[in-house]
N, C-alpha and C positions, 0 to 999 in steps of 0.2 A: 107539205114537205117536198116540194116537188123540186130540189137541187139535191135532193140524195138517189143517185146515179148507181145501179149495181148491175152485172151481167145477169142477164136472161139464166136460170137453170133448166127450164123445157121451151119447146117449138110453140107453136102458135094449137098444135095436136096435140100437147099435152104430153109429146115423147121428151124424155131425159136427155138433155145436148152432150155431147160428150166435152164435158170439164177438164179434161185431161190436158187435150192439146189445146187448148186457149186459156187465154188469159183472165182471171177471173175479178169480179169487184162485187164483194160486198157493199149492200147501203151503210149508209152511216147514220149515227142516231144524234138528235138534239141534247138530249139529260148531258148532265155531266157525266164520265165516265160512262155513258151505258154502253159502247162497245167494245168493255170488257169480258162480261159473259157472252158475247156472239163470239169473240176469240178463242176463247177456252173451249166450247163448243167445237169451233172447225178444227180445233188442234186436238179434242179428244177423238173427234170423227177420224181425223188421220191416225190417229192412235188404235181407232180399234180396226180400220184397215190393216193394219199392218199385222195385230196381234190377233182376229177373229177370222176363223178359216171359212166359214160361213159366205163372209165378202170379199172372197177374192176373186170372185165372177166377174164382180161389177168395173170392170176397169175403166170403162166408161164415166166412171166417178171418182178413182182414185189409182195414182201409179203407188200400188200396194203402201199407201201411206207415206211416201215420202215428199209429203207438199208442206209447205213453209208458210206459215202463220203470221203475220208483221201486224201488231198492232201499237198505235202510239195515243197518249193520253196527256194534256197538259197541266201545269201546275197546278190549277184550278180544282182539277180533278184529285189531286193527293189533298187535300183539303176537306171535304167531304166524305159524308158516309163511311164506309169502311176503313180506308186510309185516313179519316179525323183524328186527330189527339183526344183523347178521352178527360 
């Protein structure tokens, strides 16, 4: 799978890059729909930045939850598994 392209989230040291002020790209996956649970995922992470007092250190990872989620999925995909007609 070597044309799914996604931003680096640590250094070459294994430190945490800061996600904030750059631009980020998740990989993309092959299945149908599967990067719908990776979406829900970053959008519940921005969710509990915002709502858990715990992480709001981390800025470095989150401007206190307010980062924007975009994912798309094609016809193909509402055809299958969960979105199938029963």
């Amino acid at each position: 799978m070597n044309s799914h392209f996604a931003t680096a989230f640590v250094d070459m040291d294994g430190a945490t890059l800061d996600l904030v002020n750059r631009k980020n790209l998740t990989a993309g996956l092959a299945p149908t729909a599967a990067q719908m649970p990776k979406a829900l995922g970053l959008a519940s992470a921005s969710k509990a930045f915002r709502e858990i007092a715990q992480l709001q250190p981390f800025t470095e990872l989150s401007s206190n939850g307010n980062e924007v989620c975009f994912c798309t999925i094609g016809d193909a995909s509402t055809s299958e598994g969960h979105f199938g007609r029963r």
